[in-house]
Biopython code that builds the backbone (N, CA, C, O; Angstrom):
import numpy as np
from Bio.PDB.StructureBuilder import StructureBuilder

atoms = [
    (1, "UNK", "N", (12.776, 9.656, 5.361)),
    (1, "UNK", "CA", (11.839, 8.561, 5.298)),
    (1, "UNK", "C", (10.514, 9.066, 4.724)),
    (1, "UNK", "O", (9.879, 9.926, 5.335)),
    (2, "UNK", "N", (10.063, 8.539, 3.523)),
    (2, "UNK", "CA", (8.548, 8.809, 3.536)),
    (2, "UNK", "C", (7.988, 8.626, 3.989)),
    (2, "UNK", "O", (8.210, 7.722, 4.795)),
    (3, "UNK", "N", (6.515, 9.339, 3.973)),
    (3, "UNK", "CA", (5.406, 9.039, 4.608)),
    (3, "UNK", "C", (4.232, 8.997, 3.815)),
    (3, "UNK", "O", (4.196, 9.942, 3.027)),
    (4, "UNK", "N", (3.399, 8.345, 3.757)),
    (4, "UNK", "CA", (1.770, 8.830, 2.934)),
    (4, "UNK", "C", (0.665, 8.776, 3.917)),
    (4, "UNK", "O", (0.706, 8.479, 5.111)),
    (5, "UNK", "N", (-0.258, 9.097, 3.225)),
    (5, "UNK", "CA", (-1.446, 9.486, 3.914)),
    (5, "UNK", "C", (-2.129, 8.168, 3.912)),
    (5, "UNK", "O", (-1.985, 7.521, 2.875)),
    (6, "UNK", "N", (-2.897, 7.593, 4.929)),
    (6, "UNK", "CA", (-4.124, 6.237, 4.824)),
    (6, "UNK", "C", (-5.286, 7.316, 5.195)),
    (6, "UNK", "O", (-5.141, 8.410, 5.741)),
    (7, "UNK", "N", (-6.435, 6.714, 4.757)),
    (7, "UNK", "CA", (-7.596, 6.759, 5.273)),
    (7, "UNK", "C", (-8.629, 5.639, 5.690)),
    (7, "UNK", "O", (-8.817, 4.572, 5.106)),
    (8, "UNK", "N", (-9.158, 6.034, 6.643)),
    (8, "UNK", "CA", (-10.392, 4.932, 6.574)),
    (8, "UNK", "C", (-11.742, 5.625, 7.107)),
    (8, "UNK", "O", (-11.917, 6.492, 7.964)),
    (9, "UNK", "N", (-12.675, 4.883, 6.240)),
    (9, "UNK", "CA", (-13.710, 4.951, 5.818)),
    (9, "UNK", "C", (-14.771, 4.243, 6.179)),
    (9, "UNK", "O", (-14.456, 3.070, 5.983)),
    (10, "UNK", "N", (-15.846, 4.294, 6.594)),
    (10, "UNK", "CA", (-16.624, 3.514, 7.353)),
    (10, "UNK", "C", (-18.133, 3.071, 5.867)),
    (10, "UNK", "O", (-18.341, 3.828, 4.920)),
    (11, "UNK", "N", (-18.511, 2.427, 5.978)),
    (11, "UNK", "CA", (-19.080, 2.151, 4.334)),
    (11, "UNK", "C", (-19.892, 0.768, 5.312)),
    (11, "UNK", "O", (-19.595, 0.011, 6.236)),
    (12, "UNK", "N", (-21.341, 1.123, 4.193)),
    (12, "UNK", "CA", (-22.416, -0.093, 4.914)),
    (12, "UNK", "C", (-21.878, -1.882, 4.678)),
    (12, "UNK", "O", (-22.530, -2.926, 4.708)),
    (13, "UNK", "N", (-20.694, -1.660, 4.491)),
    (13, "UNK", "CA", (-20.380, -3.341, 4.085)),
    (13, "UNK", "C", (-19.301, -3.469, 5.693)),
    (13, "UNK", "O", (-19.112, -4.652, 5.979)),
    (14, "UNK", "N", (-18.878, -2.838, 6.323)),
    (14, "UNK", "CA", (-18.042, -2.398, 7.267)),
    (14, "UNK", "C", (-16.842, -1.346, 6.993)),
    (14, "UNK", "O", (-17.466, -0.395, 7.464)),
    (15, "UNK", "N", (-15.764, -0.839, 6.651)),
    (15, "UNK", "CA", (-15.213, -0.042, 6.145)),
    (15, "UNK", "C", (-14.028, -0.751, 5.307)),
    (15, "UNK", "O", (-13.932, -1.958, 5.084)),
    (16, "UNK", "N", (-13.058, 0.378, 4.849)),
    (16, "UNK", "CA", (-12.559, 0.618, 3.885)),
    (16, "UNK", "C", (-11.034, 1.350, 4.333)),
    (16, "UNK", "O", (-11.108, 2.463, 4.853)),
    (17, "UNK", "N", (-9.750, 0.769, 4.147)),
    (17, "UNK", "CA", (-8.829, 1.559, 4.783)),
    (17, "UNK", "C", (-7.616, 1.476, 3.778)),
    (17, "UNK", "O", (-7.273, 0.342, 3.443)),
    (18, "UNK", "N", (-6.956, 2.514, 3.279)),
    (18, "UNK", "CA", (-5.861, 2.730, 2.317)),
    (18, "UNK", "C", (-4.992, 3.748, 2.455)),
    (18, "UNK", "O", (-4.779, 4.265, 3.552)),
    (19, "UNK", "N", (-4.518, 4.059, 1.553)),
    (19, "UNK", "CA", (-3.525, 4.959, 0.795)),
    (19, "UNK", "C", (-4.375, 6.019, -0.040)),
    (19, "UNK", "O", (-5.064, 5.679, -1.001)),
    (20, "UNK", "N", (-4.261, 7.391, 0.428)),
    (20, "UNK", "CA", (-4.943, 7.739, -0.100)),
    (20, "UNK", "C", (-4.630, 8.368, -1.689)),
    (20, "UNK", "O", (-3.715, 9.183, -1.807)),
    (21, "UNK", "N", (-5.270, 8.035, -2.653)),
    (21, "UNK", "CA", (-4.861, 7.888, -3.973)),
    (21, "UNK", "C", (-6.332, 8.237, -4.833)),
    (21, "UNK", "O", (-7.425, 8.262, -4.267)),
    (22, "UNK", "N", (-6.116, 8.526, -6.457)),
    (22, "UNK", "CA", (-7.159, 9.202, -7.208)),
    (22, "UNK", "C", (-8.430, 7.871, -7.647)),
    (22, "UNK", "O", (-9.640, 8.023, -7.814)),
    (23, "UNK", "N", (-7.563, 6.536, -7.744)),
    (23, "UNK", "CA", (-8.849, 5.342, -7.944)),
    (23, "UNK", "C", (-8.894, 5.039, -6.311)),
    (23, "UNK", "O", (-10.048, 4.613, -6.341)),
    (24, "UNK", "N", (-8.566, 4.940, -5.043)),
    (24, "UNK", "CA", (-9.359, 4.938, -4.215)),
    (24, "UNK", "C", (-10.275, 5.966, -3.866)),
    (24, "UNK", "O", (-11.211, 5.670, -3.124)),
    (25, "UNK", "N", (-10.112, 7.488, -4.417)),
    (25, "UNK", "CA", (-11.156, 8.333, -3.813)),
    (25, "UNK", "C", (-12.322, 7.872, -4.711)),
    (25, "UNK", "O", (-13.411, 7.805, -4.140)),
    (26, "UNK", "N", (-12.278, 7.493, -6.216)),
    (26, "UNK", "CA", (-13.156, 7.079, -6.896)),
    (26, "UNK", "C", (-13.641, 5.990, -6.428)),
    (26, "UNK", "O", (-14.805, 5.910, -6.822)),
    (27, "UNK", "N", (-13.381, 5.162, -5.834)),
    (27, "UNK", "CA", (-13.785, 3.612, -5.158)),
    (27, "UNK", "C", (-14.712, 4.124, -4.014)),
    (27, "UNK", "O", (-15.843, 3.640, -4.062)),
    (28, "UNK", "N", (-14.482, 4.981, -3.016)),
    (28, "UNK", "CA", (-15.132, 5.853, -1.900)),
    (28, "UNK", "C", (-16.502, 6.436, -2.343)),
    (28, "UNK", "O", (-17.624, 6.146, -1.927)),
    (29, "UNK", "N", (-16.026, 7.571, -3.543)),
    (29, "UNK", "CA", (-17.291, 8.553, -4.000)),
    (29, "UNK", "C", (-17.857, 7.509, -4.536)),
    (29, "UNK", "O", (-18.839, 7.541, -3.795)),
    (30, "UNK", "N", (-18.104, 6.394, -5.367)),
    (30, "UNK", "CA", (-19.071, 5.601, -5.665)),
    (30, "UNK", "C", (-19.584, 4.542, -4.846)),
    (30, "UNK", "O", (-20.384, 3.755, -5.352)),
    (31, "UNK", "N", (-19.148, 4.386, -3.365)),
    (31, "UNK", "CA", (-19.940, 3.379, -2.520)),
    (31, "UNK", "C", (-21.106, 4.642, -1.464)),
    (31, "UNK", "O", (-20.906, 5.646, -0.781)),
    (32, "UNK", "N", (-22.166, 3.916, -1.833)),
    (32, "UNK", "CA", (-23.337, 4.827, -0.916)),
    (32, "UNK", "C", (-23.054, 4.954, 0.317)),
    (32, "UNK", "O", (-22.533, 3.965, 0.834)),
    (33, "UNK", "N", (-23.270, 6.077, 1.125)),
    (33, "UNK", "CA", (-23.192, 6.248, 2.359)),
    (33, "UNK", "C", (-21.522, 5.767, 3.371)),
    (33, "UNK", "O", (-21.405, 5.363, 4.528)),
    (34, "UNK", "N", (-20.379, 6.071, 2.208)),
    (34, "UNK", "CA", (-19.300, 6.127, 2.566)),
    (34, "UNK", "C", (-19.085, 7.291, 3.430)),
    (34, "UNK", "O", (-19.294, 8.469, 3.141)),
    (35, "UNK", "N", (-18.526, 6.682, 4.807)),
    (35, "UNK", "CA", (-18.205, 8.152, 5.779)),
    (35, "UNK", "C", (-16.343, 8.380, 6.408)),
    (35, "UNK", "O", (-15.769, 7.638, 7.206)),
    (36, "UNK", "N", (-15.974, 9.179, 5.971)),
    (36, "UNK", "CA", (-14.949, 9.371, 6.571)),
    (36, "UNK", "C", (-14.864, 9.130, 7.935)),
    (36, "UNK", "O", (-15.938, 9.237, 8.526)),
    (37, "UNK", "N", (-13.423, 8.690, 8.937)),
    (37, "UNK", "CA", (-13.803, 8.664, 10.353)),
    (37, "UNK", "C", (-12.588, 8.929, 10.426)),
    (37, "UNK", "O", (-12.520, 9.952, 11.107)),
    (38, "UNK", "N", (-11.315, 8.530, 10.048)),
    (38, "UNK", "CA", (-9.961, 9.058, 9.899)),
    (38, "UNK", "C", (-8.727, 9.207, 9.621)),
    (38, "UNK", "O", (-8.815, 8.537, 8.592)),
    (39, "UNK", "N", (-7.665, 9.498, 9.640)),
    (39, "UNK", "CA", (-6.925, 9.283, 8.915)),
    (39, "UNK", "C", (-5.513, 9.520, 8.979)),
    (39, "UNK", "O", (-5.284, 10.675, 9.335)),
    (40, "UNK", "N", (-4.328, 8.733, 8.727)),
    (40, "UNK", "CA", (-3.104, 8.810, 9.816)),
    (40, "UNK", "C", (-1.878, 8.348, 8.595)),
    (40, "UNK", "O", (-2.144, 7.651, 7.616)),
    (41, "UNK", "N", (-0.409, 8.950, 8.933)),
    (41, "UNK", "CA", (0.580, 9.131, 7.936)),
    (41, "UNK", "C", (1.097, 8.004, 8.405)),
    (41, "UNK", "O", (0.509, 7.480, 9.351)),
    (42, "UNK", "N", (2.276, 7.383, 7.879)),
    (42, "UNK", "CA", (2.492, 5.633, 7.968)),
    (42, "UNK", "C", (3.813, 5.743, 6.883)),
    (42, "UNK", "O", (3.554, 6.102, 5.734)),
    (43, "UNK", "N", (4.817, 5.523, 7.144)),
    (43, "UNK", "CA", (5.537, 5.245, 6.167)),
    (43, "UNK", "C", (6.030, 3.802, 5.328)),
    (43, "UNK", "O", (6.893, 3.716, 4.455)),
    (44, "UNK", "N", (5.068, 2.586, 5.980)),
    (44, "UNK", "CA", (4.989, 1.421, 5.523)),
    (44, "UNK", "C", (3.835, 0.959, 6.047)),
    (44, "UNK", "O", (3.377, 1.297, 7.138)),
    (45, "UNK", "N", (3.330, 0.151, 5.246)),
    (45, "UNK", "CA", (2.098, -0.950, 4.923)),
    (45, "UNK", "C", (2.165, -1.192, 6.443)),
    (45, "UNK", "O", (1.825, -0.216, 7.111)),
    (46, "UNK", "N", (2.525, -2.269, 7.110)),
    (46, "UNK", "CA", (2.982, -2.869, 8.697)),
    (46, "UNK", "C", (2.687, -1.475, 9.395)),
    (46, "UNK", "O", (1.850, -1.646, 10.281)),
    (47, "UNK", "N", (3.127, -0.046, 9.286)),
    (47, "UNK", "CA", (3.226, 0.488, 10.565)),
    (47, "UNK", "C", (1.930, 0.991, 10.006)),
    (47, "UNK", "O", (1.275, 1.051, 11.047)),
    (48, "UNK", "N", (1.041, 1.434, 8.958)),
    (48, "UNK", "CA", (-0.379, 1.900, 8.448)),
    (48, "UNK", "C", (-1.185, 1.037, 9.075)),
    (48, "UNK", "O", (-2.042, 1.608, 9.750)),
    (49, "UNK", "N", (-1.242, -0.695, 9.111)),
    (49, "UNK", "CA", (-2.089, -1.164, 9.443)),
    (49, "UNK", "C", (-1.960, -1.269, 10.694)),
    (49, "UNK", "O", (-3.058, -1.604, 11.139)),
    (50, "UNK", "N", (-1.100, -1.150, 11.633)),
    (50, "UNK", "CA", (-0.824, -1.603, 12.966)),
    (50, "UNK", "C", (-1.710, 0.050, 13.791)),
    (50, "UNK", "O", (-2.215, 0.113, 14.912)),
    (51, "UNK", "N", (-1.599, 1.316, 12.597)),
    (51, "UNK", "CA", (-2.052, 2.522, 13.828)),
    (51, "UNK", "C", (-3.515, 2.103, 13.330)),
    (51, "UNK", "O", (-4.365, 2.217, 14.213)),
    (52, "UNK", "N", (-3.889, 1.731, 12.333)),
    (52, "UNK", "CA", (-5.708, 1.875, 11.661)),
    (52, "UNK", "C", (-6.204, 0.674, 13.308)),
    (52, "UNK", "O", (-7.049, 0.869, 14.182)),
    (53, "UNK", "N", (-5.415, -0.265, 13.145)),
    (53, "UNK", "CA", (-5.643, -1.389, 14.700)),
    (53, "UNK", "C", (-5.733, -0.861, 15.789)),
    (53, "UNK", "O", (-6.552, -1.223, 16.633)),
    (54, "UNK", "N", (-4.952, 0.028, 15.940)),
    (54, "UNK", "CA", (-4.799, 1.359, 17.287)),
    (54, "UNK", "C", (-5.756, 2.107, 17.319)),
    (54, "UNK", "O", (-6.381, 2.365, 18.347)),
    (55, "UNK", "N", (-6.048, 2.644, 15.982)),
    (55, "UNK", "CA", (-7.574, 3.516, 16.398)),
    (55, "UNK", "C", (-8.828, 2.532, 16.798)),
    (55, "UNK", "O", (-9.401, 2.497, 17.888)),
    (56, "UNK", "N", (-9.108, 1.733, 15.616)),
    (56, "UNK", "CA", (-9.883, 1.219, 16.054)),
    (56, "UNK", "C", (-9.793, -0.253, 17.295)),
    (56, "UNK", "O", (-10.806, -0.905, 17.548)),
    (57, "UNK", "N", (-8.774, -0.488, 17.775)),
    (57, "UNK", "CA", (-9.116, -1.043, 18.954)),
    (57, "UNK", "C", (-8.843, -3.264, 19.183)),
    (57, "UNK", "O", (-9.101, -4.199, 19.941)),
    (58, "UNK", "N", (-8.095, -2.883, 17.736)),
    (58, "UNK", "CA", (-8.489, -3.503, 17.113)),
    (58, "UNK", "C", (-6.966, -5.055, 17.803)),
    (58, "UNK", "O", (-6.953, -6.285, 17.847)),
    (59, "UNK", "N", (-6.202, -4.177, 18.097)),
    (59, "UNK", "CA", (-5.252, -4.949, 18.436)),
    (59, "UNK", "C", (-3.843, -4.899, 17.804)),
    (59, "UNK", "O", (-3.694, -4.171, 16.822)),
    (60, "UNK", "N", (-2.774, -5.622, 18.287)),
    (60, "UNK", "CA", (-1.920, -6.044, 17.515)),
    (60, "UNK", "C", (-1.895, -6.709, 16.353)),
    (60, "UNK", "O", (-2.330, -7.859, 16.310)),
    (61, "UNK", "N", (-1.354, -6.054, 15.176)),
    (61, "UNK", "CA", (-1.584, -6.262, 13.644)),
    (61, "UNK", "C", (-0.452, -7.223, 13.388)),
    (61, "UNK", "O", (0.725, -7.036, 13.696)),
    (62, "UNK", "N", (-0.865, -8.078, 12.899)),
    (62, "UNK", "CA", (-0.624, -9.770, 12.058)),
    (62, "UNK", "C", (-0.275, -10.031, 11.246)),
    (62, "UNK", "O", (-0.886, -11.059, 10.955)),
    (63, "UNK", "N", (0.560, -9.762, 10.332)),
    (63, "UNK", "CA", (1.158, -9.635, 8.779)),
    (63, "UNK", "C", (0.840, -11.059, 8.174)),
    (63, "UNK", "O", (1.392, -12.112, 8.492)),
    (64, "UNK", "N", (-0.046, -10.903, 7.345)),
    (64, "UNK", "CA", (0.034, -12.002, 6.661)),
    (64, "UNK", "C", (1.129, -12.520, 6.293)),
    (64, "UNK", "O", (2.060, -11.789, 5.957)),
    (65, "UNK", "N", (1.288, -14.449, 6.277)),
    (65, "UNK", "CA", (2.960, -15.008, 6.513)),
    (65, "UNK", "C", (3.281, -15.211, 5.048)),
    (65, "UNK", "O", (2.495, -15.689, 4.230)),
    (66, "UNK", "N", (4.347, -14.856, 4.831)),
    (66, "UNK", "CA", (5.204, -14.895, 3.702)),
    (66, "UNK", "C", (4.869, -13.943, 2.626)),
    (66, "UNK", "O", (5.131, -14.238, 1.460)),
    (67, "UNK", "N", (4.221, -12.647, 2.978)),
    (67, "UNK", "CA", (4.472, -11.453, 2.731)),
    (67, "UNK", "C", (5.012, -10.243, 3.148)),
    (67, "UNK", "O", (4.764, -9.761, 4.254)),
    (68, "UNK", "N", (5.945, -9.578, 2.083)),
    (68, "UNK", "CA", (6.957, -8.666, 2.494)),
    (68, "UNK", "C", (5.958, -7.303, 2.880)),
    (68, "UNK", "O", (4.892, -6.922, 2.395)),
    (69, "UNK", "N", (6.923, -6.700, 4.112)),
    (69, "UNK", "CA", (6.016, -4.821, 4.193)),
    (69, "UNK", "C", (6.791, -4.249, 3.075)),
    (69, "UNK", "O", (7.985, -4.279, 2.777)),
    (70, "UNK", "N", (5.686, -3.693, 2.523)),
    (70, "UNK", "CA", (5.898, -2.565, 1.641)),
    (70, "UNK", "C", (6.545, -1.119, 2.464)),
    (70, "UNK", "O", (6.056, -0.635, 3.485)),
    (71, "UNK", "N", (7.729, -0.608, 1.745)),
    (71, "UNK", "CA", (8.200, 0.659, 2.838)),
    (71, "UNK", "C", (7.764, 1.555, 1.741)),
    (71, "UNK", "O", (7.638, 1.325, 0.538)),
    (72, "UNK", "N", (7.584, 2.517, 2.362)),
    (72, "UNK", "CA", (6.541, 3.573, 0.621)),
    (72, "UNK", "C", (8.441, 4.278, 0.490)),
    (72, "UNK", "O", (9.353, 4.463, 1.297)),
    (73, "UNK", "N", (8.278, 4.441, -0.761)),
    (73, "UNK", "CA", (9.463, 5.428, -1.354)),
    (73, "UNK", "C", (8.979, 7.330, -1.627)),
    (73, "UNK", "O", (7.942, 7.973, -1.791)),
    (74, "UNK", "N", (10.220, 7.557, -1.554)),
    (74, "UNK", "CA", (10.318, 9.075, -2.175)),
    (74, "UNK", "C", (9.135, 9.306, -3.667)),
    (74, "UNK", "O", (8.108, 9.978, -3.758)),
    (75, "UNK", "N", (9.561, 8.775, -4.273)),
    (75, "UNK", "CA", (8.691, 8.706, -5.301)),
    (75, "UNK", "C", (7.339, 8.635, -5.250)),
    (75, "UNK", "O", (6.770, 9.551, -5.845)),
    (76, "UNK", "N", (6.441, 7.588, -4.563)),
    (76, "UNK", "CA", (5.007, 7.342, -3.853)),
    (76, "UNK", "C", (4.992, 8.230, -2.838)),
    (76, "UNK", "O", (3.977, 8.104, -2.154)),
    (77, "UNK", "N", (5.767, 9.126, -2.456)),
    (77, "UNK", "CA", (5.355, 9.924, -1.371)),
    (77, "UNK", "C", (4.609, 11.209, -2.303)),
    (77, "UNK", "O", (3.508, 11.735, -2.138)),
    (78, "UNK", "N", (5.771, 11.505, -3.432)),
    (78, "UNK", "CA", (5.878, 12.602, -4.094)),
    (78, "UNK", "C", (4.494, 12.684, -4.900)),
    (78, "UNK", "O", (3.767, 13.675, -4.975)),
    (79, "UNK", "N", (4.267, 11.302, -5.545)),
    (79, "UNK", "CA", (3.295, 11.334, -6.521)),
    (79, "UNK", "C", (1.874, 11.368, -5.413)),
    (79, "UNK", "O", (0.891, 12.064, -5.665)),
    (80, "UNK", "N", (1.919, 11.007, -4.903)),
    (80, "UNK", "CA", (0.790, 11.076, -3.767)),
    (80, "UNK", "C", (0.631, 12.566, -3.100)),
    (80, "UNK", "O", (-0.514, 12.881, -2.776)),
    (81, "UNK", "N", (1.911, 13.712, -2.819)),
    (81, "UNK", "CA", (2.062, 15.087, -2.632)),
    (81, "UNK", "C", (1.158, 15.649, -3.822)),
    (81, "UNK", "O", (0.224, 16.285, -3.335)),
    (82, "UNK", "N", (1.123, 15.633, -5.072)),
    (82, "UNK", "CA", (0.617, 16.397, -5.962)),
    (82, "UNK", "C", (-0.654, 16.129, -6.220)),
    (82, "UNK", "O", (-1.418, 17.017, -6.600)),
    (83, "UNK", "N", (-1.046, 14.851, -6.042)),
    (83, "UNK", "CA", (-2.903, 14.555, -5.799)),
    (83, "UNK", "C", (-3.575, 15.215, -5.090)),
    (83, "UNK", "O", (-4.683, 15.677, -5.358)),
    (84, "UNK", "N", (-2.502, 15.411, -3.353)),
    (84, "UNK", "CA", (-3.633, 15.701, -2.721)),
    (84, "UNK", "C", (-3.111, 17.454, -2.444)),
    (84, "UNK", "O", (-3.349, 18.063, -1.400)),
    (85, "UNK", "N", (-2.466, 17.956, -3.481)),
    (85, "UNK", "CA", (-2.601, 19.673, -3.545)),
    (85, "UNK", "C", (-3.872, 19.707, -4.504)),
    (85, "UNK", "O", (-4.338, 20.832, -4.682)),
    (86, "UNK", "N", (-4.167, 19.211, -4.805)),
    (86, "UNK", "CA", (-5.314, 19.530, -5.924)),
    (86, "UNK", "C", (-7.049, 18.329, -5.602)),
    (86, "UNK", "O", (-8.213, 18.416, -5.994)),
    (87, "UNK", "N", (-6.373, 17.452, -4.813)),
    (87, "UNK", "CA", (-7.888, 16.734, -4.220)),
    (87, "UNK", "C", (-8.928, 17.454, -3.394)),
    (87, "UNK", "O", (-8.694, 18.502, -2.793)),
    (88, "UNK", "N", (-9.999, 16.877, -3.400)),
    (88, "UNK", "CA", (-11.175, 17.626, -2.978)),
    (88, "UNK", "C", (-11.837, 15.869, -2.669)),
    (88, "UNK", "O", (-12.291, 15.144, -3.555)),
    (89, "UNK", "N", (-11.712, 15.486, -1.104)),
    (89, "UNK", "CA", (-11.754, 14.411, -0.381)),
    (89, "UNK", "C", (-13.385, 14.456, -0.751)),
    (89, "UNK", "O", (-14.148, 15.399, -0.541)),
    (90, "UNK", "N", (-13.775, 12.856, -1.508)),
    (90, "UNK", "CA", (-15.023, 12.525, -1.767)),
    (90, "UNK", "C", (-16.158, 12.602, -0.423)),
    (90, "UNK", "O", (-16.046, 12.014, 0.653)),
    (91, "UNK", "N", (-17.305, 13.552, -0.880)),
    (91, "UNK", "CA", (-18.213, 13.629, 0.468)),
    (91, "UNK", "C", (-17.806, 15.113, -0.081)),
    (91, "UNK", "O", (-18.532, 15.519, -0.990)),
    (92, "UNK", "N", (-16.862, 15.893, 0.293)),
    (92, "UNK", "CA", (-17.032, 17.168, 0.240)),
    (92, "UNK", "C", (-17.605, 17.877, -1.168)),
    (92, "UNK", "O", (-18.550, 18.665, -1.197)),
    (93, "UNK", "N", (-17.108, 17.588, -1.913)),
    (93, "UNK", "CA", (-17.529, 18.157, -3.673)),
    (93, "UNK", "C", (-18.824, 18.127, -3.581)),
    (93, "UNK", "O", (-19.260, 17.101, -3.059)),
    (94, "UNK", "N", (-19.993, 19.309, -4.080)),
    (94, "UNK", "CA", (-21.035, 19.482, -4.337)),
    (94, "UNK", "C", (-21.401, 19.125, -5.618)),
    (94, "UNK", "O", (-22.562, 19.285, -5.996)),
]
sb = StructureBuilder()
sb.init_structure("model")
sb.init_model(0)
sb.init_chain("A")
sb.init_seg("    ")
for serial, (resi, resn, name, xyz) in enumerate(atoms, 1):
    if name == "N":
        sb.init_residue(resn, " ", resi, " ")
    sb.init_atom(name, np.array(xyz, "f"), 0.0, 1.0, " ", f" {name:<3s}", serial, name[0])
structure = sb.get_structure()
């Protein structure tokens, strides 16, 4: 079963929570005062948003109706493996 990485991000509009990927770290490094807070493996959309609800407190997660969960594949696991051997998580880079 795959898995990928989410993050979320706390940002002055309220935060920010995904997949972590090379145009979301660019979406991150260009919002001011974006802060990491944390970040958890998920092998589908439904079980990503249901733990980001768990951390933050947030409750039992609600699938919007008459949309399918995305289950991430081998492939999105893989291509997502080689980003983050070579990423440098926005906030850290000098």
């Amino acid at each position: 079963m795959a898995e990928l990485l989410h993050e979320y991000w706390e940002t002055e509009d309220g935060g920010t929570f995904g997949v972590v990927s090379a145009s979301d770290d660019q979406f991150i490094a260009a919002t001011p005062g974006a802060r990491f807070i944390f970040d958890l493996w998920a092998s589908c959309w439904e079980e990503a948003m249901q733990g980001r609800n768990d951390r933050l407190g947030y409750g039992r997660y609600e699938p919007i109706e008459g949309v399918t969960d995305h289950v991430y594949t081998q492939d999105e696991a893989e291509v997502q493996r080689r980003y983050l051997a070579a990423r440098v998580r926005p906030g850290d880079a000098k």
